[in-house]
VOPAGU-2260 file (C-alpha; in pm, 1 decimal, decimal comma):
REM VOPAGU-2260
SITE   aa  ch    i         X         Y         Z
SITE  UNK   A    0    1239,0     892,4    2370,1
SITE  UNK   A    1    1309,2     549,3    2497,1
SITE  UNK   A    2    1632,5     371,2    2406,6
SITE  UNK   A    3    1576,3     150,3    2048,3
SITE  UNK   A    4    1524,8    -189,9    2185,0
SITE  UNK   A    5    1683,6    -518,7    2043,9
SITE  UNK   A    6    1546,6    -772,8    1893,5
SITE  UNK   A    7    1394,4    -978,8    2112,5
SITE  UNK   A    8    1503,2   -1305,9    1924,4
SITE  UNK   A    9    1162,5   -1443,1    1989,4
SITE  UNK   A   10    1007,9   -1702,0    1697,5
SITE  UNK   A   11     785,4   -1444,8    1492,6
SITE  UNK   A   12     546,7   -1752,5    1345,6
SITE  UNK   A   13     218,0   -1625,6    1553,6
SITE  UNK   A   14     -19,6   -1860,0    1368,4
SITE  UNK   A   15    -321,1   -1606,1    1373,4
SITE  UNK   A   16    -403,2   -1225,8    1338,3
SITE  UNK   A   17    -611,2   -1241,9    1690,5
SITE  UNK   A   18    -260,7   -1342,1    1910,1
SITE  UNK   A   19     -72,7   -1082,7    1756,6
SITE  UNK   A   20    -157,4    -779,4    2019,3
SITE  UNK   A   21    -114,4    -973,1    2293,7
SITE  UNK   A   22     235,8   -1141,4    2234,1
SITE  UNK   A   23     372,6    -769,5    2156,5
SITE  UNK   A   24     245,8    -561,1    2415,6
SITE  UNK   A   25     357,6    -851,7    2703,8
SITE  UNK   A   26     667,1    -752,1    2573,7
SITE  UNK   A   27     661,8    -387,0    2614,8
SITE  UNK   A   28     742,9    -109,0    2915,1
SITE  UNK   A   29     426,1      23,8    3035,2
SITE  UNK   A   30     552,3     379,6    2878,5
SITE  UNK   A   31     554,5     210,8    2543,5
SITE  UNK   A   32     260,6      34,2    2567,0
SITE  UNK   A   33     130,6     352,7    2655,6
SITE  UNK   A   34     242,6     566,6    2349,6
SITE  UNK   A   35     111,5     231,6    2091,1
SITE  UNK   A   36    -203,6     161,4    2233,7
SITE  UNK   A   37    -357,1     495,9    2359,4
SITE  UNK   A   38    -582,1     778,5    2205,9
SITE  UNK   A   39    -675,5    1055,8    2317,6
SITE  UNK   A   40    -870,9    1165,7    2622,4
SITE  UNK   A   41   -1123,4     899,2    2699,2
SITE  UNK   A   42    -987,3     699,1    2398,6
SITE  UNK   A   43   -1424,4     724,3    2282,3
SITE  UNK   A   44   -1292,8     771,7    1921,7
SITE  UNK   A   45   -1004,8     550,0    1946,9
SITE  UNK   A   46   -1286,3     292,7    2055,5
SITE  UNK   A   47   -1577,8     412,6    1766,7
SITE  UNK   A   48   -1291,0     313,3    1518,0
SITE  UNK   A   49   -1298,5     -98,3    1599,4
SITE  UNK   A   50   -1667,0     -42,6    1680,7
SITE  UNK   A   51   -1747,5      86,5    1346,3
SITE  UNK   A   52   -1588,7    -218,5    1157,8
SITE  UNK   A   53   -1658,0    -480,0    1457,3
SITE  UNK   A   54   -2086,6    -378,2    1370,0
SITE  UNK   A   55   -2048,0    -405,8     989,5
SITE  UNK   A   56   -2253,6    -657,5     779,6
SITE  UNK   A   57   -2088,5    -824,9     530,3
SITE  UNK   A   58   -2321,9   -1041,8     316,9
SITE  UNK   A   59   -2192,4   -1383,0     214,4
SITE  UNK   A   60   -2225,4   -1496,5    -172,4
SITE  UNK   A   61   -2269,7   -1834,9    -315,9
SITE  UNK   A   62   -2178,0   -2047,2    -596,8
SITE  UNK   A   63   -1946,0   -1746,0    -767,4
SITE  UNK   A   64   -1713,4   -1989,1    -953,6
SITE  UNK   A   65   -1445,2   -1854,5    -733,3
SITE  UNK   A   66   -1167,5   -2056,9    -896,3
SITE  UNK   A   67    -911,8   -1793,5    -804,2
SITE  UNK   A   68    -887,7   -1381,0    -595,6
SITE  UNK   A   69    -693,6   -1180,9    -703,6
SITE  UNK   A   70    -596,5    -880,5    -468,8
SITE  UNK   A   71    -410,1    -633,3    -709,9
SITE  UNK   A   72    -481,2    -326,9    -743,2
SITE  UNK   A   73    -312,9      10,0    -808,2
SITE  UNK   A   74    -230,8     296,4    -607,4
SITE  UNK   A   75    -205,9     667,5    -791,5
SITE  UNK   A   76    -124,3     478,7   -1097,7
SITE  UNK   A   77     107,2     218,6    -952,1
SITE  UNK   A   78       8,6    -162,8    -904,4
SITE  UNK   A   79      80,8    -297,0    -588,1
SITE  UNK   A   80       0,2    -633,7    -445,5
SITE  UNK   A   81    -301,2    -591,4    -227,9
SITE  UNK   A   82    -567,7    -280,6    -145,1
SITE  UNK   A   83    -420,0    -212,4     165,0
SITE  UNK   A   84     -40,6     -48,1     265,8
SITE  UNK   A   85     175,3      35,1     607,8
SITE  UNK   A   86      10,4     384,8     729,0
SITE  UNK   A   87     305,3     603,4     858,9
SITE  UNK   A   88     373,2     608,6    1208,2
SITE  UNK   A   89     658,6     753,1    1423,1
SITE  UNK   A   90     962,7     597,9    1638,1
SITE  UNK   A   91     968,6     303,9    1472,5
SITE  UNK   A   92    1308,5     235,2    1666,8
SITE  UNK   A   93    1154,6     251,4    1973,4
SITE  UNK   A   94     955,3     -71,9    1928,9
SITE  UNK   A   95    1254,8    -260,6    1751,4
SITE  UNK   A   96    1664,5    -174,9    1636,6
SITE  UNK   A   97    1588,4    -211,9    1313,1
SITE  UNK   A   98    1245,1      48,4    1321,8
SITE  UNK   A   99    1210,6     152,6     989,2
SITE  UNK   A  100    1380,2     -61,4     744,1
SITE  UNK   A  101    1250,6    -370,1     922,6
SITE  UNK   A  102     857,0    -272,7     784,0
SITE  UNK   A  103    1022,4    -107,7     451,4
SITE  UNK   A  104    1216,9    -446,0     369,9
SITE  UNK   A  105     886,1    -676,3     476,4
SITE  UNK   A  106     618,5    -462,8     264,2
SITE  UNK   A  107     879,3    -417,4     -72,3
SITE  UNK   A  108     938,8    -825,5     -61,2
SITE  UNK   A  109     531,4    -844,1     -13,9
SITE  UNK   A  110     481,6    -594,3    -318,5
SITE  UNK   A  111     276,3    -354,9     -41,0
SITE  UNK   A  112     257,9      -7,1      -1,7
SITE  UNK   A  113     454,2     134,5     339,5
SITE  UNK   A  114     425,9     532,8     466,8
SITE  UNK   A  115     722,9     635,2     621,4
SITE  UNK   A  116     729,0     967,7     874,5
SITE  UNK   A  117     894,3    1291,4     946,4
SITE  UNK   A  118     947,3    1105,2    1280,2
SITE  UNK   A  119    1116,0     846,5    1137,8
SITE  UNK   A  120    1395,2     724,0    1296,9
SITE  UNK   A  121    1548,1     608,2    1045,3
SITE  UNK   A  122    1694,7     810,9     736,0
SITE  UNK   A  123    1479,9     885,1     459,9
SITE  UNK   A  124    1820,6     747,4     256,6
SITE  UNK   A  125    1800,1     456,6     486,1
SITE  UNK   A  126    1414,4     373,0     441,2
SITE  UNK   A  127    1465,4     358,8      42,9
SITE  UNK   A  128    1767,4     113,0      28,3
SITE  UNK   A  129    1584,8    -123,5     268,4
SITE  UNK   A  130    1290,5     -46,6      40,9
SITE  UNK   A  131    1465,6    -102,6    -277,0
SITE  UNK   A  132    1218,1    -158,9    -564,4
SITE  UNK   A  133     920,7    -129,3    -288,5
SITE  UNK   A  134     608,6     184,9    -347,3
SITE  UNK   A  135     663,6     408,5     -89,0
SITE  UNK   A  136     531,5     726,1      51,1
SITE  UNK   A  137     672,0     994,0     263,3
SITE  UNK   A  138     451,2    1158,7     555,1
SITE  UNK   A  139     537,8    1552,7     629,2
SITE  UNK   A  140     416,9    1746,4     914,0
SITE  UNK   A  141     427,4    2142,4     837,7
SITE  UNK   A  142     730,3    2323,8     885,4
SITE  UNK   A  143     752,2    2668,4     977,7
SITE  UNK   A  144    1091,7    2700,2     829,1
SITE  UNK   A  145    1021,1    2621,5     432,6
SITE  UNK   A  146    1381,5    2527,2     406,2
SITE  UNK   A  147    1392,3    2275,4     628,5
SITE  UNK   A  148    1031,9    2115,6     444,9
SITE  UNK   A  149    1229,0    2187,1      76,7
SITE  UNK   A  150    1479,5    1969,3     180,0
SITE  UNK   A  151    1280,9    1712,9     328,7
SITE  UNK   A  152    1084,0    1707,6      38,7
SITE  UNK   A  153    1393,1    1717,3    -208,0
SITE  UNK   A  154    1543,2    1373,2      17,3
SITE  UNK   A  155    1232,5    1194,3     -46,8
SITE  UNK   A  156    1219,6    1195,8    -410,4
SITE  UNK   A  157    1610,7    1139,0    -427,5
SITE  UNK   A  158    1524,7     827,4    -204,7
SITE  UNK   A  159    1270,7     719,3    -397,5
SITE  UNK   A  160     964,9     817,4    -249,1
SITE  UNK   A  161     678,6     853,3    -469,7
SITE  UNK   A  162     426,9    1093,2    -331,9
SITE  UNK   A  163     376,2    1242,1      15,1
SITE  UNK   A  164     142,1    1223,8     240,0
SITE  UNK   A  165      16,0    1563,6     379,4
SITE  UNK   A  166     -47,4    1525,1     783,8
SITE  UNK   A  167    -282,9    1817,4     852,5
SITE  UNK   A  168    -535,9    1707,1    1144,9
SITE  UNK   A  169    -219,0    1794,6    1368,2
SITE  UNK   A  170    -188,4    2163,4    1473,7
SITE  UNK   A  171     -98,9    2052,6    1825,0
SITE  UNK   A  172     -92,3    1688,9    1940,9
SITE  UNK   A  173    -447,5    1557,0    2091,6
SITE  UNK   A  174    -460,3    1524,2    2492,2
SITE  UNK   A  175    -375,5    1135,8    2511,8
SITE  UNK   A  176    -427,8    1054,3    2866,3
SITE  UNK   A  177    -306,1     724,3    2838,3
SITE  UNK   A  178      60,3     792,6    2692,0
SITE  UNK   A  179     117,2    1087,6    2972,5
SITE  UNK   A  180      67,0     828,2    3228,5
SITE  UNK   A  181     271,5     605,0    3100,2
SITE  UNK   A  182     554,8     847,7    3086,8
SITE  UNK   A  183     632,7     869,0    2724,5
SITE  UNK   A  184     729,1    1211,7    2560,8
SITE  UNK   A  185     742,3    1305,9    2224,1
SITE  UNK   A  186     976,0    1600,7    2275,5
SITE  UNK   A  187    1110,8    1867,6    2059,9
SITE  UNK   A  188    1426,2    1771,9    2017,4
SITE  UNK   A  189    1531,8    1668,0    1658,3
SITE  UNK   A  190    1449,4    1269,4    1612,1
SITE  UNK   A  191    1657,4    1026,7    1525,1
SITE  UNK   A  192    1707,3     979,0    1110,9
SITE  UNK   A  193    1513,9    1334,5    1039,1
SITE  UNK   A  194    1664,3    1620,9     872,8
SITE  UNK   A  195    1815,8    1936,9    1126,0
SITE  UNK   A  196    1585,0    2117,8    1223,6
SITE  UNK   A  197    1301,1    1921,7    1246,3
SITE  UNK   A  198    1005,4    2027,3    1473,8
SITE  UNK   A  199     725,6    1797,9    1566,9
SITE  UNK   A  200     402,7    1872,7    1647,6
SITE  UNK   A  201     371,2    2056,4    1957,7
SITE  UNK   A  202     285,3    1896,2    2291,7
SITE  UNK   A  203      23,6    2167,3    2417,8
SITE  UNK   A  204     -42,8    2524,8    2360,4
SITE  UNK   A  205     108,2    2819,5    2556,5
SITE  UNK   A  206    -102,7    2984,1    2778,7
SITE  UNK   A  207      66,1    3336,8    2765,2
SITE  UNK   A  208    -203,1    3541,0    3009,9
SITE  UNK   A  209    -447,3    3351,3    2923,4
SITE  UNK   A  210    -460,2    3344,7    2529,6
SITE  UNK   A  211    -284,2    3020,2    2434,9
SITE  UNK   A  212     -74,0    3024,5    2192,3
SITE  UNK   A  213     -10,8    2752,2    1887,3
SITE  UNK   A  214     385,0    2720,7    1725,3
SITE  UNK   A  215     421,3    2868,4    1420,8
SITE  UNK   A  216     421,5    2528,4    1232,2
SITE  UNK   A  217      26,3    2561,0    1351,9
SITE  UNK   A  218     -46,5    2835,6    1102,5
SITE  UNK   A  219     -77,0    2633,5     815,8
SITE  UNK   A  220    -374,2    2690,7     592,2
SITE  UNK   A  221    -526,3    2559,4     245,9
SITE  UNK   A  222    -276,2    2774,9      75,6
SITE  UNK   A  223      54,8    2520,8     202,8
SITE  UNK   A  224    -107,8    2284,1     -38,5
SITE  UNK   A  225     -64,4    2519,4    -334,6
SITE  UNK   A  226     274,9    2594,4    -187,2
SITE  UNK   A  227     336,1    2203,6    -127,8
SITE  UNK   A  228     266,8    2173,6    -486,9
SITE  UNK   A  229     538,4    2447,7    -600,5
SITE  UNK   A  230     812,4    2230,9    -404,7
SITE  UNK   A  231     789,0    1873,1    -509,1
SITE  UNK   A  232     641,1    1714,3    -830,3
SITE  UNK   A  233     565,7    1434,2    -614,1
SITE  UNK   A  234     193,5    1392,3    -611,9
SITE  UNK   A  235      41,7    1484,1    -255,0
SITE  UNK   A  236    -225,2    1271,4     -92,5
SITE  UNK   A  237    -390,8    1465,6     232,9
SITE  UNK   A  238    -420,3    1270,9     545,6
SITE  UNK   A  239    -685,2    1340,5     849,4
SITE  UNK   A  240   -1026,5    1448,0     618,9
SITE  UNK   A  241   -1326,9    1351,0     802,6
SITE  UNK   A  242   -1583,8    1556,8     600,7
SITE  UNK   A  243   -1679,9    1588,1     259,7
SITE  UNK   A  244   -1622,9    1990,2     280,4
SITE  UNK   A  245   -1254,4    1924,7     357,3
SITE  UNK   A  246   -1252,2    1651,7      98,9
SITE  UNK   A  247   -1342,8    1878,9    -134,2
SITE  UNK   A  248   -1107,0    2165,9     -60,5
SITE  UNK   A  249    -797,8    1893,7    -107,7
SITE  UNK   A  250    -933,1    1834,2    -475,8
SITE  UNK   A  251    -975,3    2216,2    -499,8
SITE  UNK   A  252    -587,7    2256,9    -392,6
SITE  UNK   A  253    -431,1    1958,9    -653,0
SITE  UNK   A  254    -460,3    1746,6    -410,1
SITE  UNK   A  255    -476,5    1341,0    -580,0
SITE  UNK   A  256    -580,2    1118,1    -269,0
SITE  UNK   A  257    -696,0    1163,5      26,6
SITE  UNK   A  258    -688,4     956,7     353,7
SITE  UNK   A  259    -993,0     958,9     584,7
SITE  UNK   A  260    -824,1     924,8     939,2
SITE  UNK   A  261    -892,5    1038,2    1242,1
SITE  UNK   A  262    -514,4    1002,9    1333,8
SITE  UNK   A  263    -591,4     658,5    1483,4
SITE  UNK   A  264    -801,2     793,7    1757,8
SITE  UNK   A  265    -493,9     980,8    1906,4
SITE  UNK   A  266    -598,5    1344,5    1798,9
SITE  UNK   A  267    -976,7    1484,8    1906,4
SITE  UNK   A  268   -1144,7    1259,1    2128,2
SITE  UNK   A  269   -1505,0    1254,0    2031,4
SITE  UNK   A  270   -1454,9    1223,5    1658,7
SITE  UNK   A  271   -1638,3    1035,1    1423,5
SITE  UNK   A  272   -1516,4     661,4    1355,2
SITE  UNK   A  273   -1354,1     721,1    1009,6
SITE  UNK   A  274   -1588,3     382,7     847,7
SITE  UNK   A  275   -1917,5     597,1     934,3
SITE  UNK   A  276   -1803,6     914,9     746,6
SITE  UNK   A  277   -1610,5     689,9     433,2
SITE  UNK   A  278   -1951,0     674,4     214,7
SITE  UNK   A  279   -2045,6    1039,7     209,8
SITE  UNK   A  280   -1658,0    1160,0     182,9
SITE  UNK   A  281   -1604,0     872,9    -125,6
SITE  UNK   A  282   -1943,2     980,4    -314,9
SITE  UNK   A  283   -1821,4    1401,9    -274,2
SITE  UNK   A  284   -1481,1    1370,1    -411,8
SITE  UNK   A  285   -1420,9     997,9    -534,9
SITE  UNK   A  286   -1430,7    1081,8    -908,6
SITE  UNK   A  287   -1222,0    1366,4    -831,1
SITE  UNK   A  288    -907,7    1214,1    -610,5
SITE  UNK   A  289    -817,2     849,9    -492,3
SITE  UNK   A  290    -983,6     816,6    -113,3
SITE  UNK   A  291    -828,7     598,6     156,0
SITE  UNK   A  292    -931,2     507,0     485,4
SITE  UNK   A  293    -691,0     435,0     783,6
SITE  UNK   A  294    -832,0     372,9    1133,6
SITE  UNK   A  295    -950,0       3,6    1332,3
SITE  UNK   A  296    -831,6    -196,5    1081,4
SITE  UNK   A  297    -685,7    -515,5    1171,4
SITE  UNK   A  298    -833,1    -806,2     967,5
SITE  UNK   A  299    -888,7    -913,1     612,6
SITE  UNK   A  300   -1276,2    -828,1     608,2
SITE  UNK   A  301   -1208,2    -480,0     721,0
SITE  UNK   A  302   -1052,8    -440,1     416,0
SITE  UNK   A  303   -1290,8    -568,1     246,2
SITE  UNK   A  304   -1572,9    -361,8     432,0
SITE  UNK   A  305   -1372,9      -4,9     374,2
SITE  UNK   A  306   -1336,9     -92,5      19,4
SITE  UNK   A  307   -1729,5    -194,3      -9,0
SITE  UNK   A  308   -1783,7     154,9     129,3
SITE  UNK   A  309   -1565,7     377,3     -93,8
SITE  UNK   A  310   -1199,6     321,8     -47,7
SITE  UNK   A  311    -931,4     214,9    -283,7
SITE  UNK   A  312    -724,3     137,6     -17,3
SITE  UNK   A  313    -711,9     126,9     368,6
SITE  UNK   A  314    -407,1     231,9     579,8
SITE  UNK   A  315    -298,2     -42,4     839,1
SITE  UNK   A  316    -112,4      99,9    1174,3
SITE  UNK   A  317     -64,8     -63,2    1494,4
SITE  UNK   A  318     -98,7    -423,9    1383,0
SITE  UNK   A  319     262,8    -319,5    1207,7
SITE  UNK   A  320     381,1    -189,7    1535,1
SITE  UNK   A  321     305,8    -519,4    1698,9
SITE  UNK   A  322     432,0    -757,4    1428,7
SITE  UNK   A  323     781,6    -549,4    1436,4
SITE  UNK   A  324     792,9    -580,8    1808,5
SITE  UNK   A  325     743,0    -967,0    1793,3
SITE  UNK   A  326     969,0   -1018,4    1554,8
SITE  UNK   A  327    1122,4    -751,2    1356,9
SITE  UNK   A  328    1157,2    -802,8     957,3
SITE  UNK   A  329    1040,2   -1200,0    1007,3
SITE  UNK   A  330     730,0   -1056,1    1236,3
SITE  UNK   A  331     618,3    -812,9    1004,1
SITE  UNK   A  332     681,4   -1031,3     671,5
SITE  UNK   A  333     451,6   -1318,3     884,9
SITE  UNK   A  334     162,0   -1021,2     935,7
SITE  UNK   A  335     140,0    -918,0     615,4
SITE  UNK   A  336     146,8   -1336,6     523,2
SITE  UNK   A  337    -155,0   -1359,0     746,8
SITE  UNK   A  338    -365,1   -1069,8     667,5
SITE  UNK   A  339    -341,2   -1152,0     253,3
SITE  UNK   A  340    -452,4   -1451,2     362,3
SITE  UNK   A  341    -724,2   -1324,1     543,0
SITE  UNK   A  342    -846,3   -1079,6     253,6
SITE  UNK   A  343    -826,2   -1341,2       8,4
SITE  UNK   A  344   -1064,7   -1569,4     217,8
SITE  UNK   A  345   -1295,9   -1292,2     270,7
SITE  UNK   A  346   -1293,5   -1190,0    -118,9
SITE  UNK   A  347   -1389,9   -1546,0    -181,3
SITE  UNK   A  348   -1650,1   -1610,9      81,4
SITE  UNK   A  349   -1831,4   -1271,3     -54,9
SITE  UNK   A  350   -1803,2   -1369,5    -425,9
SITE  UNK   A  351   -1551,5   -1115,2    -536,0
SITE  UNK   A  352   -1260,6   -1257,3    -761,2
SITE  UNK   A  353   -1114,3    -933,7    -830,4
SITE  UNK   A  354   -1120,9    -601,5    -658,5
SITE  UNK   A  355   -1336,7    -439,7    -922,0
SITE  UNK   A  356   -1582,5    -693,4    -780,9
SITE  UNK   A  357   -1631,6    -546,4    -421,1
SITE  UNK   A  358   -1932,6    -316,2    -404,6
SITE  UNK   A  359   -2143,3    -171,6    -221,0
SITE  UNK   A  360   -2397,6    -457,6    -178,5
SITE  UNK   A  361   -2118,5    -670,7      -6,5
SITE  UNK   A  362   -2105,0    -480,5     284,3
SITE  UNK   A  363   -2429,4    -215,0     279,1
SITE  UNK   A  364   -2453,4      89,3     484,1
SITE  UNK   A  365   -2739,9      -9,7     756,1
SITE  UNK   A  366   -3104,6     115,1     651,5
C-alpha cells in the first residue's frame, strides 16, 4: 500500500459540501484516487447509488412552527447526535498520517457514530483513545483462523467498541477496473494497526484447471453468525443485505441491525442502488432489527430521504475520505459541521422538528 501521506497543511474551512470532492482528489496520486473513487467493473452500481438519491422527491412543508430541529436520535440503544455515523472503510493512513484517529477524534467531539475496519491502520487500542467517550463500532471480515477473529473481537470490546459490524457481501473483492489501473493493491500482507495474522479479502479466485477456487475465509455461511454470537457479547449489526430474504435470515441468526449496502458500489457491478431496495428490506425486518442504509450519500437531504424510506440511520463513506485528505482532524470536524447543518435545514424546510417526525410522506416512493 502507498506510503501514509502527511498532512498537507492546507486550510480545511471548505465553505460548502459541493467543493469538498474536488479540493481532495486534486490532491491525490492517480493510484489513490483510483482506490477512493472507483467501483467495480463499469462502476453502473457505483453510479445507480447517487442516481437513486439525486431522482428522489422530497416534498416541502409549510408553516410547521419550526422554532427549533432537533437531530438526536439513538443507535442500538445509545443516543448519538445526529441519524447518520462514519461507515468503516480501510487504509485510512493512506489518505492522511493520522488515518484513523483523525475521523475517531472529529466524530467523538461531534457526538457521531464512526465504524472502524479490520483494515484499519491504525490499532484498535489506538482508535478508542482518540475516540475516548465517542460510540463506536468495529467492522470484521471472516477469518478462517477463529483465533485470530477471537482476538480481534476480544480487542474491540477492551477498546471500547460497542458492537460490530458483520462485512459479509465480501467473499472475494469485486472486479474494480478503475483501482487496477490506477495501480493500487490491496495485498495480503498483514495491514498496518491489525492483529497477526490478518487476511483480507482475497483479490481474485484461483483458477486451479479450471475450477476456481475461493480462500478459506470465503466459506462462511449463516451459521458464523451463531458462532459470531458465541464469541463476543457485543451486539452484531450485518453489513451488505440488499434483499428482504437476507434481511430476514440476519434477524433469524440474533442479528440487531442491519446495513443495506452494496459495499459502495465496489463489490458486484450491476447491483441494485441500495435507496430502491431500503422500503421493502425496512417493512420485512424493521420491527425485528434496527436497518441502516450506507451508499451515495453525501448531503443533508439524503439523510433525510433514507430515513423517510425506512432507515434509522445512514452510513456516510467517501465524503470522510475527502474531508481527512483536505485537512485531517480540522477537515473532517468542518464536514461533519457542514453536513449537520445541512440536515438541520432540510428537517426544517420539510416540517420535521424531531426525527420521529420524518415519514414516509416527506419523501414518497414514486407511484
Amino acid at each position: 500500500m502507498p506510503a501514509r501521506r502527511r498532512s498537507p497543511g492546507v486550510d480545511p474551512g471548505f465553505q460548502t459540501l459541493a467543493e469538498l470532492e474536488a479540493r481532495a482528489v486534486a490532491r491525490w496520486s492517480p493510484a489513490l484516487r483510483g482506490y477512493v473513487e472507483g467501483g467495480a467493473g463499469e462502476e453502473r452500481t457505483l453510479s445507480r447509488n447517487r442516481t437513486a438519491f439525486a431522482e428522489a422527491v422530497v416534498y416541502p412543508r409549510v408553516l410547521r412552527g419550526v422554532a427549533s430541529v432537533d437531530p438526536r436520535t439513538t443507535l442500538l440503544g445509545r443516543p448519538v447526535a445526529v441519524p447518520f455515523f462514519v461507515s468503516p472503510m480501510a487504509y485510512h493512513g493512506a489518505i492522511h498520517a493520522d488515518g484513523e484517529t483523525a475521523i475517531a477524534a472529529a466524530a467523538s467531539e461531534a457526538g457521531v457514530l464512526a465504524a472502524f475496519g479490520t483494515l484499519s491502520t491504525r490499532s484498535l487500542e489506538e482508535i478508542g483513545r482518540a475516540s475516548g467517550p465517542g460510540l463506536r463500532w468495529f467492522q470484521l471480515y471472516h477469518q478462517a483462523d477463529e483465533a485470530v477473529e477471537r482476538a480481534l473481537l476480544d480487542r474491540a470490546a477492551a477498546a471500547g467498541f460497542s458492537a460490530i459490524a458483520v462485512t459479509v457481501d465480501v467473499p472475494v473483492l469485486g472486479v474494480r477496473d478503475r483501482q487496477a489501473q490506477g495501480g493500487f493493491a490491496i495485498d495480503r500482507s498483514v495491514p498496518v494497526g491489525t492483529a497477526r495474522g490478518v487476511r483480507p479479502p482475497a483479490r481474485s479466485p484461483s483458477d486451479d484447471h479450471g475450477v476456481f477456487r475461493l480462500p478459506a475465509e470465503a466459506s462462511a455461511t449463516w451459521e458464523w453468525l451463531d458462532r459470531l454470537r458465541q464469541l463476543t457479547r457485543l451486539p452484531l449489526v450485518v453489513k451488505g443485505i440488499l434483499t428482504p430474504a437476507d434481511a430476514r435470515r440476519c434477524a433469524e441468526h440474533g442479528a440487531q441491525g442491519i446495513v443495506v449496502s452494496n459495499h459502495g458500489g465496489r463489490q458486484l457491478d450491476g447491483a441494485p442502488a441500495t435507496l430502491d431496495v431500503l422500503p421493502e428490506i425496512a417493512r420485512a425486518v424493521g420491527d425485528r432489527l434496527e436497518v441502516y442504509l450506507d451508499g451515495g450519500v453525501r448531503r443533508g437531504v439524503d439523510v433525510l430521504v433514507a430515513l423517510a424510506r425506512g432507515a434509522r440511520a445512514v452510513g456516510v463513506g467517501r465524503p470522510f475520505l475527502w474531508a481527512l485528505g483536505v485537512g485531517g482532524r480540522s477537515g473532517v470536524a468542518r464536514y461533519l459541521t457542514l453536513l449537520k447543518l445541512d440536515l438541520a435545514a432540510a428537517m426544517a424546510l420539510t416540517g420535521c422538528r424531531t426525527v420521529a417526525e420524518i415519514t414516509p410522506d416527506v419523501s414518497p416512493l414514486p407511484r
